[in-house]
Structure formats: structure tokens, C-alpha cells
GUMARTOR-798604 format. One record per residue (C-alpha): residue in one letter; x, y, z. Coordinates in steps of 0.05 Angstrom, whole numbers, padded with zeros to 5 digits, always signed. Example, Ala and Ser with C-alpha at 12.3 -4.5 7.8 and 13.67 -1.06 7.14 Angstrom:
# residues 2
a+00246-00090+00156;s+00273-00021+00143;
***
This chain:
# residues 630
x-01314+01185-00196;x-01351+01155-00141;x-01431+01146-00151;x-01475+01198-00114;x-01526+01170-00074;x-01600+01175-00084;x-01629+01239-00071;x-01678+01236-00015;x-01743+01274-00020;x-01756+01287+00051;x-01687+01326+00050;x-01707+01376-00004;x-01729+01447+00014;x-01759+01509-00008;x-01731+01573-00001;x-01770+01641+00015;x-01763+01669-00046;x-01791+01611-00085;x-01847+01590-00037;x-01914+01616-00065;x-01954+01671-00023;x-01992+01640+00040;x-02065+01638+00035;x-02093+01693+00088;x-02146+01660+00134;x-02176+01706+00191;x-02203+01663+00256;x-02209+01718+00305;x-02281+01737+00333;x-02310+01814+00320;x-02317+01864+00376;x-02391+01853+00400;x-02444+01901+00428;x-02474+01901+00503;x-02528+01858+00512;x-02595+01879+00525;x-02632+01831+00549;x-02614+01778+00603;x-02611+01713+00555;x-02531+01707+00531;x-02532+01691+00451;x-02458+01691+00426;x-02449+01724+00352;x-02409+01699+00298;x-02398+01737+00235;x-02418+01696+00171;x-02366+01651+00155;x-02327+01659+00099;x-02328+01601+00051;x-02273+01546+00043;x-02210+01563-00006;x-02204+01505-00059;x-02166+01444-00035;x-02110+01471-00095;x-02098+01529-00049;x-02079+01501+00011;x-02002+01505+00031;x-01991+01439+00050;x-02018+01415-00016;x-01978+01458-00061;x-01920+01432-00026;x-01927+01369-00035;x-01946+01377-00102;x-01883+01409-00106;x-01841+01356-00074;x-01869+01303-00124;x-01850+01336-00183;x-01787+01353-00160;x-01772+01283-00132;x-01791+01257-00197;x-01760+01292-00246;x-01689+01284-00201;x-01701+01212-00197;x-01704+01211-00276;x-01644+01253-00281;x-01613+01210-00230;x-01631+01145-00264;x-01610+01159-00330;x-01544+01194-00307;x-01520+01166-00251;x-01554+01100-00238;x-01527+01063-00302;x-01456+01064-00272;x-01470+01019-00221;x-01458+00945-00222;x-01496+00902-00217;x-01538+00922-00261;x-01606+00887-00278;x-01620+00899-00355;x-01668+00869-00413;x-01615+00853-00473;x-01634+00847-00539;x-01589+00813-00585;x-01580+00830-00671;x-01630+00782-00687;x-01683+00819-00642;x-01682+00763-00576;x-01693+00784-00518;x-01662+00764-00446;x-01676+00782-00375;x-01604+00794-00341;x-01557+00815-00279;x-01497+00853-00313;x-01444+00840-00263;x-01384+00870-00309;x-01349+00881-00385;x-01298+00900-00424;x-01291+00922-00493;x-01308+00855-00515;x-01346+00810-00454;x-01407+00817-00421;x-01410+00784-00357;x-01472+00761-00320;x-01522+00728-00286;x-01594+00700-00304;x-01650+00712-00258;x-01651+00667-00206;x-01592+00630-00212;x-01520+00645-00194;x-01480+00617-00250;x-01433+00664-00286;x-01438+00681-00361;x-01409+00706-00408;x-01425+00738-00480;x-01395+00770-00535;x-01409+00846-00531;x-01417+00842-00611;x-01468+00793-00614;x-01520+00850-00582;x-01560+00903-00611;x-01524+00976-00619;x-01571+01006-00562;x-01549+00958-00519;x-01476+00961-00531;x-01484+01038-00525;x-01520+01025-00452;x-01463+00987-00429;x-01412+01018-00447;x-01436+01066-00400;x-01430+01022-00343;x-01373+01010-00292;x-01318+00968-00342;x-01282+00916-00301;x-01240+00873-00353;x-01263+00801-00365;x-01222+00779-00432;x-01173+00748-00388;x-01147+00687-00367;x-01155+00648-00323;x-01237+00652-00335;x-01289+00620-00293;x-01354+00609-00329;x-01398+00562-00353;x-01397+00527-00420;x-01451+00501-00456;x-01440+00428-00503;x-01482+00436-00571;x-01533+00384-00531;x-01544+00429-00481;x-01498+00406-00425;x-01460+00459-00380;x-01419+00452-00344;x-01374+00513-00296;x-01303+00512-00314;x-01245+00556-00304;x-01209+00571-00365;x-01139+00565-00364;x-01114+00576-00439;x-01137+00567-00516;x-01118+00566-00580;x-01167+00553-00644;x-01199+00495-00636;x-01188+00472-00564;x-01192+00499-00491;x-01156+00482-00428;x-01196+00483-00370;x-01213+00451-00301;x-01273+00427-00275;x-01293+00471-00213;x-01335+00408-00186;x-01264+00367-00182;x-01202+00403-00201;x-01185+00356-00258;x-01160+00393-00323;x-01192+00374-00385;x-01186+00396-00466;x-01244+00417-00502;x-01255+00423-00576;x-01287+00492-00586;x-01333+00453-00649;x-01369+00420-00596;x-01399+00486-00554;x-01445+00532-00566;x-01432+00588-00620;x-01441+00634-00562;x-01390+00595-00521;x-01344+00592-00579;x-01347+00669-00589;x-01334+00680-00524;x-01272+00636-00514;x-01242+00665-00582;x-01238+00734-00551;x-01198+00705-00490;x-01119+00708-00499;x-01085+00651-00543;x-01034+00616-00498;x-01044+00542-00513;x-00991+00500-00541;x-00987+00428-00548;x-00917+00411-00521;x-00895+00336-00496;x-00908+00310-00450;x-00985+00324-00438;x-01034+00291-00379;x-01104+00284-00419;x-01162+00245-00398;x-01185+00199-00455;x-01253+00212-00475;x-01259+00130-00510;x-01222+00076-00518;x-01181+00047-00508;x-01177+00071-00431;x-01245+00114-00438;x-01228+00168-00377;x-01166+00147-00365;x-01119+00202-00342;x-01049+00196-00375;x-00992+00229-00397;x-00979+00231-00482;x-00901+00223-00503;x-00909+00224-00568;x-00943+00199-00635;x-00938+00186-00707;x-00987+00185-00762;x-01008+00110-00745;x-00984+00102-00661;x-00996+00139-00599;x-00946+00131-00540;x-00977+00152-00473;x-00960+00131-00395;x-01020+00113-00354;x-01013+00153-00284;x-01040+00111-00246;x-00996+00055-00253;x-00934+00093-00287;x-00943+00029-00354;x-00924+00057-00416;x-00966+00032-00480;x-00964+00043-00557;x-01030+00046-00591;x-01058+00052-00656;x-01086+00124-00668;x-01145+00089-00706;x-01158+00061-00646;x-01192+00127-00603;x-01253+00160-00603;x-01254+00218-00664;x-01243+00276-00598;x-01180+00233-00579;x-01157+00227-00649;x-01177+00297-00652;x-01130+00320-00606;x-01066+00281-00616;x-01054+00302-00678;x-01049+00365-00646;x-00973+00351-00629;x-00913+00345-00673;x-00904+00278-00697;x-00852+00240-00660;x-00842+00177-00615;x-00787+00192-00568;x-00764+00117-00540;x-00762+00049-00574;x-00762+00006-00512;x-00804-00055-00523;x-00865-00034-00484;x-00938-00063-00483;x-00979-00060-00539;x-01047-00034-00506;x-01115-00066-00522;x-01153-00033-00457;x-01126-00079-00403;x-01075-00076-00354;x-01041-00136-00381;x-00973-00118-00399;x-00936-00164-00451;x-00863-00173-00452;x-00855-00140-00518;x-00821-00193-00567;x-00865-00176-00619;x-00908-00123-00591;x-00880-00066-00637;x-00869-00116-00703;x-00926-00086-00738;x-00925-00013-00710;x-00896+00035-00754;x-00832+00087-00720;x-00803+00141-00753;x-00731+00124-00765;x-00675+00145-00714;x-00618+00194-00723;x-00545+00175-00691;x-00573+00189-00620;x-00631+00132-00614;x-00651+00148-00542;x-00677+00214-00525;x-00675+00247-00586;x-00687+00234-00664;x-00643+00257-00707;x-00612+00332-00723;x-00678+00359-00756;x-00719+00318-00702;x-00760+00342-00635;x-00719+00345-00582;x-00725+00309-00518;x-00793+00336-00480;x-00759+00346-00416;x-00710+00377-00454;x-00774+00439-00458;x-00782+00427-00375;x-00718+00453-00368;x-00724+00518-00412;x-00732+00584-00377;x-00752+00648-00406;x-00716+00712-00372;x-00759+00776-00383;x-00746+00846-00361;x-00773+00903-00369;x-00718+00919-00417;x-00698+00862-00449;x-00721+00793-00452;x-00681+00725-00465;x-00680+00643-00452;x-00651+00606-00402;x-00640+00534-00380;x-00640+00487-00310;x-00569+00455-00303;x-00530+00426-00249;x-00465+00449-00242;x-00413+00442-00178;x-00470+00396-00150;x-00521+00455-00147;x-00579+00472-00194;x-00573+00535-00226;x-00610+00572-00282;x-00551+00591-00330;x-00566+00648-00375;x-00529+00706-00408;x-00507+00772-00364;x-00526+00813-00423;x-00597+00783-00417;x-00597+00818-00347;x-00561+00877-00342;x-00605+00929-00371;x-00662+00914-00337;x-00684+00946-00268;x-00719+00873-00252;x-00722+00811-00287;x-00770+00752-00272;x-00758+00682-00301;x-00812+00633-00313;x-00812+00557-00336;x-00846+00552-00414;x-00911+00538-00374;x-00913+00605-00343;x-00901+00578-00276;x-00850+00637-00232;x-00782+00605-00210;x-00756+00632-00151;x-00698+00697-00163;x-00679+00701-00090;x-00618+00658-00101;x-00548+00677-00108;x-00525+00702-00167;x-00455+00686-00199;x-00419+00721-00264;x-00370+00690-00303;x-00297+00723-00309;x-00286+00738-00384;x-00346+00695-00410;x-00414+00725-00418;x-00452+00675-00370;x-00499+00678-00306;x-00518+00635-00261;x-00575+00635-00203;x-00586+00594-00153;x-00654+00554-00145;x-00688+00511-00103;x-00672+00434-00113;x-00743+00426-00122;x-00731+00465-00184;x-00677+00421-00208;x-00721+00359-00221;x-00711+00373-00295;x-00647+00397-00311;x-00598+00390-00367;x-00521+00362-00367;x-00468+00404-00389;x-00415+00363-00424;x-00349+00354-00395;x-00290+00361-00454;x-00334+00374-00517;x-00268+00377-00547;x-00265+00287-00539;x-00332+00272-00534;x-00353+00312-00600;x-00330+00323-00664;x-00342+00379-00712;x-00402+00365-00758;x-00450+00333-00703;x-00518+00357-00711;x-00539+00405-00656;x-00608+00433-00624;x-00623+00502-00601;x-00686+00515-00565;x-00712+00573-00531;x-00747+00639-00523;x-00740+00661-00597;x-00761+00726-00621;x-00794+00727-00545;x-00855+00701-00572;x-00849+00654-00507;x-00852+00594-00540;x-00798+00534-00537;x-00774+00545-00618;x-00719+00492-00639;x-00663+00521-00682;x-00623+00462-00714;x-00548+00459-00749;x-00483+00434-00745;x-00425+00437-00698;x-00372+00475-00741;x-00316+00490-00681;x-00294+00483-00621;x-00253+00544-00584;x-00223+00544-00511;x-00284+00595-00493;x-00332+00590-00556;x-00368+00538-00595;x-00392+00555-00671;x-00447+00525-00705;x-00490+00532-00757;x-00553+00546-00727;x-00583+00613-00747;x-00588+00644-00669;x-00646+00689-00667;x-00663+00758-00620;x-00689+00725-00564;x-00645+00660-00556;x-00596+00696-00519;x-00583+00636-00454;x-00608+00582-00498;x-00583+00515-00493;x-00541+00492-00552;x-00548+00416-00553;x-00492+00374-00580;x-00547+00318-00611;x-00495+00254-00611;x-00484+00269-00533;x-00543+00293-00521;x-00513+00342-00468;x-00502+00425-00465;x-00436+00446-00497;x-00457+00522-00497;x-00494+00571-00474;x-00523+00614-00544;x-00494+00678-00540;x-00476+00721-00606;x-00478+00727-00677;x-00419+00771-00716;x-00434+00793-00779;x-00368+00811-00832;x-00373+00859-00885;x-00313+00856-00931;x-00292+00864-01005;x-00292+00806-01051;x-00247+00818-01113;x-00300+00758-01161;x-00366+00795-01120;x-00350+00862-01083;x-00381+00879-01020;x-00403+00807-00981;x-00433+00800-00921;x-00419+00734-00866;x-00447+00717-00807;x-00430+00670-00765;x-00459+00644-00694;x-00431+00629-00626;x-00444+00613-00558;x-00398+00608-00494;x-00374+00546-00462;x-00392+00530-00390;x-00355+00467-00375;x-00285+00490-00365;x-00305+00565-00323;x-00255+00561-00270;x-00295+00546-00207;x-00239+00582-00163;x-00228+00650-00193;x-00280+00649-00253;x-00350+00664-00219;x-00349+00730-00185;x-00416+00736-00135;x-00461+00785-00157;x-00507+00835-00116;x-00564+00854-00160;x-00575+00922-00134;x-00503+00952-00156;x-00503+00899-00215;x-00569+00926-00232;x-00545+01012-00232;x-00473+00993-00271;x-00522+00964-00313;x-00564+01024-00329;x-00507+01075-00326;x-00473+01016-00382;x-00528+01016-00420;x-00541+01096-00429;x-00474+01098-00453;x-00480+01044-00502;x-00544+01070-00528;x-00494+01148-00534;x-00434+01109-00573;x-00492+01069-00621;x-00521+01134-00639;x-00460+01159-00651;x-00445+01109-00697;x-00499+01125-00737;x-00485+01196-00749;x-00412+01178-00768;x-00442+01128-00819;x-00509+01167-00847;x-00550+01122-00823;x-00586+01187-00786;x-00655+01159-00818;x-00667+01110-00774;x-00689+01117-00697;x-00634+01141-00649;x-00633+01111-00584;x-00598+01167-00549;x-00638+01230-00538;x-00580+01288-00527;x-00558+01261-00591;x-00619+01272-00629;x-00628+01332-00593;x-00561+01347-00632;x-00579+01330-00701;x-00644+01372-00694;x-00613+01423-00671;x-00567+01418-00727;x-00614+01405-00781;x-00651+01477-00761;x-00588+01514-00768;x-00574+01485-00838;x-00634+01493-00862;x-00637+01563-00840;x-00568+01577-00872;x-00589+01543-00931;x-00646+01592-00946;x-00594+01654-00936;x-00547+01619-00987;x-00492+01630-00940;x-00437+01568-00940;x-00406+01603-00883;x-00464+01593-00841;x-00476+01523-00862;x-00395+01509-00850;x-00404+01533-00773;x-00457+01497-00763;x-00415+01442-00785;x-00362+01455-00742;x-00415+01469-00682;x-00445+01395-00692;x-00378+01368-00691;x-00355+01395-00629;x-00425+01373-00593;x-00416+01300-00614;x-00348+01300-00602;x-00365+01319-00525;x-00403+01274-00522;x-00361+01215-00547;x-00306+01239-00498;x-00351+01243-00429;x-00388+01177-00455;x-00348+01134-00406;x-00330+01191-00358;x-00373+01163-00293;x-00349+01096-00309;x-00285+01072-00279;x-00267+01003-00293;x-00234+00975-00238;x-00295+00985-00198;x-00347+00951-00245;x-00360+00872-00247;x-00321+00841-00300;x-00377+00843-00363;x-00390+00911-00348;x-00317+00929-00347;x-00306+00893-00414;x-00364+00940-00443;x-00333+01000-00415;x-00267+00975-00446;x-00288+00965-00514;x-00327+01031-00513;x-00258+01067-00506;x-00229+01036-00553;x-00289+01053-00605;x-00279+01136-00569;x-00205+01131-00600;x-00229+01114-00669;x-00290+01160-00675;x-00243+01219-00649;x-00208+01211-00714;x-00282+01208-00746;x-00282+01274-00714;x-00219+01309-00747;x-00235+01296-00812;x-00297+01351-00793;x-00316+01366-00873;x-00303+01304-00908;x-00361+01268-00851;x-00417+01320-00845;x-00414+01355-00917;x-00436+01289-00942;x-00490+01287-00889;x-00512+01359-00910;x-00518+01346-00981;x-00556+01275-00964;x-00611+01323-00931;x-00596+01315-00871;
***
């Protein structure tokens, strides 16, 4: 609602009926005599005396007018007024301080402002003030301020502030960049105010320490120093100084306690062996014969170059080449390769279709452009996009013939957008076979790494794109029932570059999609009638609609004690789902779907056939779902 204005005194008016009765004053001059004599003498009748001051109109009107004025301005004031921002305000915190201040905007948890006389931004922590004051603003205009990026000013525990825009946090350090100079910096939260502190930890957690890092040292040995950290161990630091692109190894002893403070922030692990310069604060640079004798490195796996082992982290520009795929119905990973001498981001088709848009970002946040063309695979469950070749400065190889240059057993990485918590997770097994379209391995894929990477670790290239996990159910005769699972992921080396991509425009491949999906959704719930698994949530609302339905009419019959009634109701639910099953498909034709949709379509048939002999056997199915409660 937009804020009245002011009322304005000289505006307000009185009506006839309200106005009091005029005071009667008579000027006129009484009818005189003839004189009688020649001298003139005018004659006034005796004056009537004065009315009090009180009486007078123009008094009682004003009068009037004050009161009035004042009594709206107090209604206005503690009505109206209090929704405007800025607001100037006294606040008073729990402990009974008080502070002079320009509220400029809040949220359920921040207070912004301003002091008196000075234009820096602040910012405080709604629960650190006194109930009447979080009752008065929470009254006021709300303009959310828990969000990043932040600009405000933090205060050291010495006193020092300094304005800052906030980038990201996470416990016990913020991200931010100096307004003065643009530079980004790291600050341990132990080291601000409490105030600060309480702020920041109300502000979105987002910070993750990932190689490679730029940091500014704080001390030695390169005291401000901007650099870039590749890695450490719990002894050695390996860093590259930007301005002259050196790599060094130093001790971790070595730094100030904020330096040592923050490197042990990152996963332990020393990427490269090469000999490189030992550094003792110069920019001397030794040739390495014995610079690394007494420097301890954690042992290497088969692969000594970029990566360390099966169980080990994973090349760091391995993570620049990660994508994470997100739309606003599902949500997957992705990765950068190159691929018929194009950069692409490869990712599953059933990470897009489903969604009416999709944006992909690199694990930094950062948007990568979606304007590209977009290919499907024929008969494999892979996408590619194109991007800009600026894009493709990190990228990862896909590895030509995985069936020579591997061998089953070879320990294998897969990172990516796991669970959709957004953050690079590393997945590690075995390779257990190789098919003509499908890799196996051991690693446990999770929801989520759908378009991961999976990274042979000997060759240190792609030999699939994560894809699927199949779970078997059979009979054991030593343990009964056993369940299996087992995990795959698509080749991309050997897609026929002739007649295997099939260009794909995003509107149409977007509404087969949809239309794909709804009927998916139908057959699942389905499914889970057939199997009693009614319990659980049904993604497919005519169905549900169904089984309520249904459930009424049992129920009902069940009170009359009438078996004929609950045996046509039986019969009545059967014939609904069984509609439903046989127009599932009916507005999709396959030969005019892309080629993954048309696979879905296909398999969704054949799952009709079976579920119409589900169907037949009407008594046998639903009398055990009646007696279960259904």
C-alpha cells in the first residue's frame, strides 16, 4: 500500500452543522430625534461591552484547527509514518545501550543503517536489540538484506573498518573485496567484532575452499603477496606467485598464524612433483637438485602427474571444468570437453528434458552461455551444447579407445553436482567393464551426478559420461530375495559423428519433453498401485484422483457390509486405470519425437502390454489392496 501523505492543516474544513453558533454583534446607529437647537451633537447609544476573546469566531477556529491538526498528526505518526524508510530511530540494544540511527532497511534478521553524520552502511543483527525495538521495525518497509553479495563495513577487534562487499562465507572465514581497490581478500570471522561476526553468520553459506585459490599473504614469507595455492600437506604449501607465474614449496611453519590459518582450510594434497624452488622470500629461483630432499609429499598413485592415486583429489582444473545444469525441474552435472575440434558442455538429455528452462553455471556460480547449438546423441543418452571458446580454456579429454588404453580394475574418479548440493563431490571406484556403448564401475553414482565425468585415473582422460544405476531384485536359493545394483555411464568417444548427433531445437525438445514426462509420471503411478505401494506420494494427479475416489466407495460399502458393492467398485477402479494406461502414450507418436524421447515412448508401450495383463487378473490385484486398507 502506498504511504498517504501528510495531512495539511490549512486544507481541513468545518462544516455547517458542526461550526458553533456566530456571536451576534449589532453596529448599526439608532433612529435619532430632530434637533432643537442649532449646535449638531451626534448620539451614540451606550456601547455594549466586549465578548471574551474565547468567544470570538476566528479564535474558536483556530483553536479548532490545532487540535485537530494535532491529534491527526499523532494518528498519522504512529500509523502511517513508521513505514517509511529512511527512518531516523534511537535503538536500544538487550543490554540497555543506546544508539542514535538512520534505518535505511531489514529483513527478518538484518538491520541496515546509517550513523548520524556519516554515510557508511551497517549492519546489525535484528536479535541483538531490545523487543520494543524489534516490534517497531518490524513495522517498517522490509527490503531483504541477508543476501549476498553484501556491501558493508567491518570492524577488526582493534577497531579498524574497513567497507567491503561480501561475496561468500562459511564458519570461520569471509570472502570479500575491498571497495577502495577491488582486490579480494579472506577474513577470519575470530578477528571482527561480535557484532560483525553475528551479522556475517546470518548471510548465506557459499564458501568452499577448492584448488586452485588466489590469496594475498598476510606474513611471510611474501607478506601481501598475491598468489594462487595448488595444494598443501601437513608440513608444505605449494603456491604460484602471479606476478611472475614461479611456483614455490614452503614450509607451512613458515606463515603468519592467519596464513597457516587458512591453508589448512583445503584438502591435503600436492598435485605436481616437478623440482621447483624452495621459497625463502626472494625471487631467487634454485634449480631444484635438492630443493625438495627434506620436504615431505604424500606418496603417488599409478598416475604421478595430475592426479594422486584412486582415493586421491583430483586434478583442480579437473573442478574448472565441472558444470552444474539446473532446471526448474530437475537438476544435474556437467563437464567442458572438446570434441570434433569444438568445445562443448556434454551432459545427459534426461538432465534436460523435463525442464521448461535450464541454466548451467561453472562450480563458482559464474552463468555459461546456453545460446549454442544443441546436439542429441542417437541411441545414447548424451547432450551436447555449444560454447564460446573462451569457455573452453578448461576443458577435459575424452579418451579415444578406452577399450586399449584401459584395462578393467583402474581406479576411476567421479565428480560432480551430487545430491545438487552444488558442490564438486568426488565419487571414487574401479573400472569393472567395458561395453560398445556403456562403461561399469564401481563408483556408487548418486541423484545429482547425472552428466558427471567418469575419470579413468591411469589416463587421466573421460571414458564416460555418468548416467544410470540398475538395481536387480532376484531370488537366491542360500539367501532369498537379494538386491544388486550396479552403475553405468555412456561412452562418448565412438558416437558416430555422421548419423549419431541429431540437432536439437529447444522449444519442440522442450514440449516432447513435458508431454514425455506427464506420461512417465501416469505409468510410475501406475506402477505403484499394481504393486501396493499406494502409501507413498503419487506423482500423477488423475491417478490419485482415482484411488480416492476409490477408497470412498469402499469404505462406504464396507460400512453396508455389502461385498457386492465393494466388488464393483473393484471392477470400477480397474477399468479407470486401465484407461488410463491405454491413452498414456496416445498424443505421442514416435516417429515424430527426437530419438530419447522416442526410446521413452517405446519402452512405455511395452510396460502398457504388461500392466494390461495386471489388469485381467481384476480380483487377485485390488482384493489384496482392499484388505491392506487401502
Amino acid at each position: 500500500m502506498d504511504d498517504l501523505p501528510p495531512l495539511d492543516p490549512d486544507s481541513a474544513s468545518e462544516t455547517e452543522s458542526t461550526r458553533p453558533p456566530p456571536t451576534k454583534v449589532f453596529l448599526g446607529l439608532p433612529t435619532r430625534a430632530e434637533p432643537t437647537h442649532v449646535v449638531y451633537r451626534p448620539y451614540h447609544s451606550p456601547r455594549e461591552p466586549d465578548p471574551p476573546f474565547w468567544t470570538h469566531d476566528w479564535f474558536k477556529s483556530l483553536v479548532f484547527l490545532l487540535i485537530a491538526s494535532s491529534a491527526g498528526g499523532w494518528a498519522y505518526y504512529h500509523f502511517y509514518w513508521p513505514n517509511r524508510l529512511p527512518q531516523e530511530h534511537q535503538l536500544t540494544d538487550v543490554q540497555g545501550k543506546t544508539m542514535d540511527v538512520t534505518i535505511l532497511g531489514h529483513d527478518d534478521a538484518l538491520l541496515k543503517y546509517t550513523l548520524p553524520g556519516s554515510a557508511t552502511v551497517r549492519y546489525l543483527s535484528l536479535a541483538t536489540l531490545a523487543p520494543p525495538d524489534q516490534e517497531f521495525i518490524a513495522k517498517l518497509s522490509s527490503k531483504p538484506v541477508a543476501q549476498l553479495p553484501l556491501y558493508c563495513t567491518l570492524t577488526d577487534s582493534e577497531g579498524k573498518e574497513t567497507v567491503v562487499r561480501i561475496i561468500a562465507r562459511n564458519e570461520n572465514w569471509v570472502r570479500c573485496t575491498l571497495i577502495s581497490d577491488g582486490s579480494t581478500h579472506y577474513i577470519p570471522l575470530a578477528t571482527l567484532t561480535d557484532s560483525d561476526q553475528a551479522v556475517i553468520r546470518l548471510l548465506p553459506s557459499d564458501l568452499f575452499f577448492n584448488y586452485p585459490m588466489d590469496y594475498v599473504f598476510t606474513g611471510s614469507p611474501r607478506p601481501g603477496t598475491s598468489v594462487q595455492l595448488l595444494g598443501r600437506n601437513d608440513d608444505t604449501i605449494e603456491y604460484l606467485v602471479l606476478a611472475t607465474g614461479q611456483k614455490y614449496f614452503s614450509t607451512i611453519s613458515q606463515l603468519s598464524d592467519i596464513d597457516q590459518s587458512f591453508v589448512r582450510e583445503f584438502p591435503a594434497f600436492i598435485p605436481d612433483r616437478p623440482p621447483l624452488a624452495q621459497d625463502n622470500g626472494s625471487n631467487q629461483v634454485h634449480d631444484g637438485s635438492n630443493s625438495l630432499a627434506d620436504i615431505p609429499v604424500p606418496k603417488s598413485g599409478a598416475n604421478s602427474g595430475a592426479n594422486s592415486g584412486s582415493n586421491g583429489p583430483i586434478n583442480p582444473n579437473v573442478l574448472k571444468a565441472l558444470v552444474i545444469v539446473k532446471g526448474d525441474y530437475s537438476e544435474g552435472s556437467g563437464f567442458i570437453a572438446k570434441l570434433h575440434n569444438q568445445y562443448f558442455v556434454v551432459t545427459n538429455e534426461h538432465v534436460l528434458s523435463g525442464n521448461k528452462e535450464f541454466t548451467i553455471t561453472d562450480m563458482d556460480g559464474n552463468k555459461i552461455p546456453t545460446n549454442g547449438a544443441l546436439y542429441g546423441a542417437v541411441d545414447y543418452d548424451v547432450a551436447i551444447m555449444k560454447v564460446p571458446d573462451s569457455v573452453g580454456k578448461h576443458y577435459l579429454e575424452i579418451l579415444a579407445d578406452p577399450e586399449g588404453n584401459t584395462k578393467v580394475g583402474d581406479p576411476v574418479t567421479v565428480p560432480g553436482n551430487s545430491f545438487g548440493a552444488e558442490v564438486p563431490s568426488q565419487i571414487n571406484g574401479d573400472l569393472l567393464a567395458i561395453g560398445p556403448q556403456l562403461v561399469e564401475v564401481s563408483a556408487q553414482l548418486q541423484h545429482g551426478i547425472s552428466g558427471s565425468p567418469i575419470i579413468d585415473r591411469t589416463a587421466d582422460k573421460v571414458i564416460g559420461i555418468a548416467t544410470m544405476s540398475i538395481t536387480y531384485r532376484y531370488d537366491s536359493a542360500s539367501s532369498g530375495l537379494t538386491t544388486e545394483t550396479r552403475w553405468f555411464g555412456y561412452r562418448v568417444d565412438n558416437i558416430n559423428t555422421d548419423n549419431g548427433w541429431v540437432k536439437i531445437d529447444w522449444a519442440r525438445f522442450r514440449d516432447e519433453g513435458l508431454k514425455v514426462q506427464e506420461a512417465v509420471d501416469l505409468y510410475k503411478s501406475l506402477d505403484m498401485v499394481l504393486r501396493g505401494r499406494t502409501n507413498e506420494d503419487v506423482p500423477n494427479d488423475l491417478v490419485q484422483s482415482a484411488i480416492n475416489e476409490f477408497q470412498s466407495e469402499v469404505s462406504s460399502a464396507q460400512q453396508r457390509r455389502s461385498s457386492e458393492d465393494v466388488q464393483s467398485a473393484i471392477r470400477a477402479f480397474n477399468g479407470k486405470l486401465r484407461s488410463l494406461a491405454d491413452n498414456g502414450t496416445t498424443a505421442l507418436t514416435s516417429t515424430t519425437l527426437y530419438p530419447y524421447h522416442a526410446e521413452i515412448v517405446k519402452n512405455l508401450d511395452d510396460l502398457r502390454i504388461y500392466m494390461d495383463k495386471a489388469f485381467d487378473n481384476t480380483n487377485r490385484k485390488f482384493n489384496n489392496l482392499v484388505n491392506s486398507g487401502l
